[in-house]
Structure formats: C-alpha cells, structure tokens
C-alpha positions in Angstrom: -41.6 -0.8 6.8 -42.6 -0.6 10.4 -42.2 2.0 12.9 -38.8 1.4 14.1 -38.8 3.7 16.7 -35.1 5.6 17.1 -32.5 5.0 15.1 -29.3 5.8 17.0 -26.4 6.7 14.9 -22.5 6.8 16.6 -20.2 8.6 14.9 -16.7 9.1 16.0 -14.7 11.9 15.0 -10.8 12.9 15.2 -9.3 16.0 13.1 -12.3 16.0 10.6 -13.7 18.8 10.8 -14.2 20.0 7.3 -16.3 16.4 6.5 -18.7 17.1 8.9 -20.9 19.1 7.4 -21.6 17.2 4.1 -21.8 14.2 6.0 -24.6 15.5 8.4 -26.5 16.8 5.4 -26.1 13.3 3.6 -27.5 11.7 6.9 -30.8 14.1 7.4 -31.7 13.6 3.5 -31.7 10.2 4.2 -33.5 10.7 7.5 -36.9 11.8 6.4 -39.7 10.2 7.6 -37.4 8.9 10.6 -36.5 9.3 14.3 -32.6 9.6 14.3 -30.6 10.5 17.2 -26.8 11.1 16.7 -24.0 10.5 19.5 -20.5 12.2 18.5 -17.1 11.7 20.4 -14.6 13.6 19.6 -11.7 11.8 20.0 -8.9 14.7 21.3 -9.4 16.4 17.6 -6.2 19.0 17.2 -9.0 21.0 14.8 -12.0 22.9 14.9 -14.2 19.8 15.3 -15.2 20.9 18.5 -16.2 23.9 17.8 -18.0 23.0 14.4 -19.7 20.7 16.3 -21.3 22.7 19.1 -22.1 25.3 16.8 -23.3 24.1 13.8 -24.5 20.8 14.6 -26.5 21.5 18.4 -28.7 18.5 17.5 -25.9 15.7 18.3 -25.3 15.0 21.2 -21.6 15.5 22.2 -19.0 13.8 24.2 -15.7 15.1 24.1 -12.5 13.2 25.0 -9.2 14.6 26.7 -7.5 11.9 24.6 -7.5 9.6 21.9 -9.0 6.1 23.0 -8.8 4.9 20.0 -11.9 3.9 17.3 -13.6 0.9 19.0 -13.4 1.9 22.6 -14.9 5.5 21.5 -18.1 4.1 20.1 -18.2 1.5 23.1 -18.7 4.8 24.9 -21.7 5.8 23.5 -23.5 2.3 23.9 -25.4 3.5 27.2 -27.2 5.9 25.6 -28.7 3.6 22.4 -32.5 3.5 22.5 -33.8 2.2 19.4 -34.4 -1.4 17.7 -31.1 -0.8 15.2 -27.6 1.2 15.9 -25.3 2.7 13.0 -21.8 3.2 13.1 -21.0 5.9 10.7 -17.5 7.1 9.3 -17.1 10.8 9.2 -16.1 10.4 5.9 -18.7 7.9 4.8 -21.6 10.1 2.7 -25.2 8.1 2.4 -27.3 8.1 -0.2 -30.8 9.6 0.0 -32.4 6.2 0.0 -29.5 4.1 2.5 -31.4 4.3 5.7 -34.6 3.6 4.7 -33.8 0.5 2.2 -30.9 -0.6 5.3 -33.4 -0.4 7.9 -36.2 -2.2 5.9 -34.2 -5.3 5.1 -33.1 -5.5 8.7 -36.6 -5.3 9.4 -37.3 -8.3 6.8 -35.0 -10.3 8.2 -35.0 -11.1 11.5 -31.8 -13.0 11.7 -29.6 -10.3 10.1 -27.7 -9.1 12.8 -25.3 -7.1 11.2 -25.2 -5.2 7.6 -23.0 -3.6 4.9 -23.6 -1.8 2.3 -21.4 -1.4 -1.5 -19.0 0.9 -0.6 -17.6 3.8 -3.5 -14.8 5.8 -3.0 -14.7 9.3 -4.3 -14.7 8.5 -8.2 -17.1 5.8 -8.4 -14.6 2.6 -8.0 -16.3 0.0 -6.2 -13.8 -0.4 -3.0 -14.1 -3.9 -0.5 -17.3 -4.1 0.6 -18.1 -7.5 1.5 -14.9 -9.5 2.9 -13.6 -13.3 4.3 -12.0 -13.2 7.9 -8.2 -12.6 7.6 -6.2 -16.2 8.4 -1.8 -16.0 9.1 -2.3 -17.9 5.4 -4.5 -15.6 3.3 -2.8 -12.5 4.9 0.4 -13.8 3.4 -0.8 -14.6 -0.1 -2.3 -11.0 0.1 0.5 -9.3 1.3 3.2 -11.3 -1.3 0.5 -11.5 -4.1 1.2 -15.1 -4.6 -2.7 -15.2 -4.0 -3.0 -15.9 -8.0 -1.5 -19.2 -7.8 -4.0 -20.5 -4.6 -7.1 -20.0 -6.8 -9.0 -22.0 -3.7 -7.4 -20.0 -0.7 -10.1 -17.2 0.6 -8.7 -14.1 0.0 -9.9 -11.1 2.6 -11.1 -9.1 -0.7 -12.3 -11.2 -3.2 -13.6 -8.7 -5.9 -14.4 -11.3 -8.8 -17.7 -11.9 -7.5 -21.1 -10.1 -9.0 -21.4 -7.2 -5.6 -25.1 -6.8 -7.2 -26.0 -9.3 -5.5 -27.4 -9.9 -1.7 -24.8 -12.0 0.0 -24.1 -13.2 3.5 -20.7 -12.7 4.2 -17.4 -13.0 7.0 -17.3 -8.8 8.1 -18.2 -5.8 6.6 -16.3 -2.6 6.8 -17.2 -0.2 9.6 -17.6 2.8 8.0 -21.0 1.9 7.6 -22.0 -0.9 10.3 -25.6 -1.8 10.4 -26.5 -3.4 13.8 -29.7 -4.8 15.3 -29.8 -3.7 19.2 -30.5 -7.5 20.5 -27.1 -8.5 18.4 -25.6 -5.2 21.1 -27.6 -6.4 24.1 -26.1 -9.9 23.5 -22.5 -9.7 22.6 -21.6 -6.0 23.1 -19.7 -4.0 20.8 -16.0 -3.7 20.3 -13.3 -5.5 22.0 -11.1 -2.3 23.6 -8.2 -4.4 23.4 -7.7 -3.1 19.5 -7.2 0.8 19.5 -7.7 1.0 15.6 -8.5 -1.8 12.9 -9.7 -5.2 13.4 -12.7 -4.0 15.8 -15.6 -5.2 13.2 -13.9 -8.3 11.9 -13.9 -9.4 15.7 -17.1 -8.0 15.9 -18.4 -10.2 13.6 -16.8 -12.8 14.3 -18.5 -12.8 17.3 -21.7 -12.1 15.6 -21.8 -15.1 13.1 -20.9 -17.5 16.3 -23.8 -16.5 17.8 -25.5 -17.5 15.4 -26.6 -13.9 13.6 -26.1 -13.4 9.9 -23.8 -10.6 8.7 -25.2 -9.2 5.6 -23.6 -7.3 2.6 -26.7 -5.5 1.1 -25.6 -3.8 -2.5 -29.1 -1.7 -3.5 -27.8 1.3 -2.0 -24.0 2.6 -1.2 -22.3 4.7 0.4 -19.1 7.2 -1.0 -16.5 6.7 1.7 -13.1 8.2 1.0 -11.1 7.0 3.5 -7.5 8.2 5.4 -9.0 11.4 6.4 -8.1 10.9 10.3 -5.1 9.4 8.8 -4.1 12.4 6.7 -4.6 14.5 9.9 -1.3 13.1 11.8 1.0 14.6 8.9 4.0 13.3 9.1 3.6 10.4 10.7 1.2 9.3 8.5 3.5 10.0 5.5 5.5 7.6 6.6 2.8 4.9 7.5 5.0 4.3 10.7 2.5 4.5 13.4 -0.3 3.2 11.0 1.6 0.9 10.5 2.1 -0.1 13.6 -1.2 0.0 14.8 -2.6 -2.1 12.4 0.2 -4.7 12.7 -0.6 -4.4 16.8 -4.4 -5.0 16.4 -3.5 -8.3 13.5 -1.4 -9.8 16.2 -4.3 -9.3 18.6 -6.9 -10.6 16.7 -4.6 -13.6 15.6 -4.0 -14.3 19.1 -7.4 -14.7 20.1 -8.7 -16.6 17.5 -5.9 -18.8 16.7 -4.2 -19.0 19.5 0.0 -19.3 20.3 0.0 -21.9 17.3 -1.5 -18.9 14.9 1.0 -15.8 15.7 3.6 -18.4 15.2 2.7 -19.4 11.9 2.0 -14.9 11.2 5.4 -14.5 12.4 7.1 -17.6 9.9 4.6 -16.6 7.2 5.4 -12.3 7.8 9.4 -13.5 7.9 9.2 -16.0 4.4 6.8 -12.7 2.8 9.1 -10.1 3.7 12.3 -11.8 2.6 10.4 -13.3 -0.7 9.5 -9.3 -1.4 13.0 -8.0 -0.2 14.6 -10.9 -2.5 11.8 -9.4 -5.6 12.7 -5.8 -5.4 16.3 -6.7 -6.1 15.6 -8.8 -8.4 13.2 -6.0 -10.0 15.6 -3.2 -9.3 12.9 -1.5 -7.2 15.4 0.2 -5.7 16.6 0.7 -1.5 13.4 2.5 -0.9 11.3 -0.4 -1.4 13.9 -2.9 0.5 13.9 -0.6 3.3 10.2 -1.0 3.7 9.7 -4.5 3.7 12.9 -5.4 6.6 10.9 -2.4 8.6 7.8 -4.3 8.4 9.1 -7.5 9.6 11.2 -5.3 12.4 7.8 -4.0 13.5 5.9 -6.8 13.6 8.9 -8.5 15.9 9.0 -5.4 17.9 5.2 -5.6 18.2 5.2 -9.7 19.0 7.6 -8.6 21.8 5.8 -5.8 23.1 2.3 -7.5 23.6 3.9 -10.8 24.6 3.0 -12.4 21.6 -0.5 -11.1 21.1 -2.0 -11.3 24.9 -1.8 -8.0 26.1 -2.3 -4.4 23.6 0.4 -1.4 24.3 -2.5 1.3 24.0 
C-alpha cells in the first residue's frame, strides 16, 4: 500500500465513557505503521467522558459541546480539521481488529472509485449483525416492519442476510459505526445532512454518494465487534421505553422519505405505517399477545402522525 499520508478518524461520543478505553486500544493496534489523527466531540456527555478523555487520552484532539447536536451534525463539526486522503467515522462502541485499517485502507487505495466502505459487522458473541444493506422505500419498510416480507420474495428488503457476506459486494449504505470515506467523496458532497439529529445520516449519505457516481463498498476480510445501544442505554428511562428513540428515528424516516420521495412518498409511509399497525394490532389479538403489545403498535402510528404534523409532513426537522 502507498503512503497514505493521515488518516483522520471522527469519533463522536455521548455518555460512554467506560468504552473508551478498549476502543482506543483496538484503534492504535491497528494503527501501526500509520499516521492517525483522532477528532473527539463530546456531545453534552452526563459522565466522566470528559474527564476520561483529557486525561487518559491527551492524544485526541477534543471538542466539547454545551449540548447534544445530535450524531451527524457532530461529526460535520470536525470536517475542518480532516487532512488526510481517507476519513473514518468510528462508533465508540465499534472495536477494530488488528488488521481493519490497514486491509480498509488498502482496498480503498485499489480502488479508485470506492468512495465509501463497510466492513462485516459482529456484535458481542460473534452473530454476524447487518452489514451491507438496500435503501429503505415506504414499501420495503412496511414488509419489514409487518413481516409480510416472506411472501414478496422479489421486494428488496433493507437487511437481506441470505446472501454469502464473504464475499466483496457493492452495495445501497453501510452502517456508520464504521464508515470508510475517501476525502474527494467529502470535498465533493460533504458529510451529513443536519437536518437528521440521529439515524438515517449514512443512508442519505450514500445515497448521495452512489449518485455521484462513487461506489459504496461492503468489504468482509476484516470486521469489526460493535455492540450497539450504548448511548442509548445511557438515557435510562427513556430509553426503556423506546419513546424518544422512537421518536427520533420515526422523525429522521419521515425526513429522509421526504426528500427522496417526495409528498407522494410520506403519503404512501403514512397509508402503509396505518394498514401495518392495524394489521399487527388486529395479530396480537388474534395471538393473545396481550394489551402490552396492542398498546405499542397504536403508539407508533400516534407518533408517526404526531411526527408528520410536527415537521409538516417531512420538510422541516423539530431538533
């Protein structure tokens, strides 16, 4: 592989504190024989991030916000100070192996029209987690959601995880826990769109990407453990709810839906959200689930109508 140069890598952090240090050591194994420079926002962490941060960790450089700006708009803060050819966005909770820099980095290298790359992610006990996914349509988000995916064998699901993941393949997105990106992709298109405070940043991202005309690459000869929820788990009882999770993600979907589809597309998310969540409330009677899991699926629908209302039908975000 060539000389590089830098290798800048973002990492955005909020109440993770205790991942920090194995996923620093994980990164300067894989380092050798590199330059790496890491950029760290904090994003408003209620922990010791801070802290941990400035004194264990004096070799990233820190920026610390008064608030939470969410994930995409807090690595869009760091863009000014990129130097080198290629940029990683790393999770907090994502853990390289010893070899997923250098093999990354060299097929970037090899291949000039990769613009973006993935790698197989594992979560904590080996199980091969969605790695290498379509673009989310009103349609396939609907099948997904009501799992009446098994009887459209030929719709595109988001995670399709029949397929052999040994294998190089260009795909739609890759998850950005580990985001791969060539700096001319960044010079040309930027990063995130701000508008989405969490989820949906890298499937816009790369949306944008393959338009231009850039590959997006799932690369499976190394991985990467990712766990996952740890920022979630942070917000207690929120989170154990799933309300504002919840709502956040149903926010950025009608966003993204919006934009790429247009007023004809959150109409048909809104018909196909209101047939799924009366098909599942009709199921759990029908299964005796029980109120519990009735009570969840008319909240849903009651979230994504307040959400519909409160960004005027996908134009404007509330954060």
């Amino acid at each position: 592989m060539k000389n590089i140069g830098v290798l800048d890598i973002l990492i955005v952090n909020y109440n993770t504190a205790n991942l920090l240090a194995p996923m620093f050591a994980a990164c300067e194994r894989a380092a050798q024989g590199l330059q790496v420079r890491y950029w760290v926002v904090d994003n408003a962490s209620r922990d010791e991030s801070v802290a941990v941060l400035r004194s264990q960790f004096p070799f990233a450089r820190l920026e610390v916000n008064a608030e939470n700006v969410g994930f995409g708009r807090a690595n869009n803060q760091l863009l000014r100070h990129v130097q080198g050819d290629y940029v990683l966005l790393l999770n907090t909770d994502a853990f390289v192996q010893p070899e997923t820099l250098q093999r990354t980095l060299a097929y970037m290298d090899a291949h000039p029209l990769c613009g973006v790359l993935g790698v197989k992610l594992l979560g904590r006990d080996g199980a091969l987690q969605p790695s290498c996914r379509y673009f989310p349509t009103p349609w396939n988000v609907f099948l997904s959601r009501t799992g009446l995916g098994r009887f459209f064998l030929q719709s595109r699901m988001v995670d399709d995880m029949t397929w052999d993941h040994a294998s190089v393949r260009e795909c739609d997105w890759v998850p950005g826990c580990y985001y791969l990106v060539r700096r001319q992709v960044l010079d040309q298109l930027g990063l995130f769109d701000p508008r989405y405070f969490l989820y949906y940043e890298e499937v816009d991202h790369c949306r944008r990407v393959k338009k231009a005309g850039w590959q997006v690459v799932y690369y499976p000869h190394t991985s990467v453990v990712h766990i996952g929820g740890e920022s979630a788990k942070s917000e207690g009882e929120i989170s154990a709810t799933g309300k504002q999770l919840s709502a956040l993600q149903i926010e950025s979907e009608i966003l993204y839906f919006r934009k790429f589809f247009g007023i004809s597309g959150i109409v048909k998310h809104f018909i196909f959200t209101t047939i799924g969540d009366f098909y599942l409330c009709l199921k759990s009677l029908l299964t005796c689930r029980g109120r519990p899991a009735l009570t969840q699926y008319i909240k849903h629908w009651l979230l994504t109508r307040h959400s519909l209302r409160k960004t005027a039908w996908g134009k404007y975000p509330t954060r």
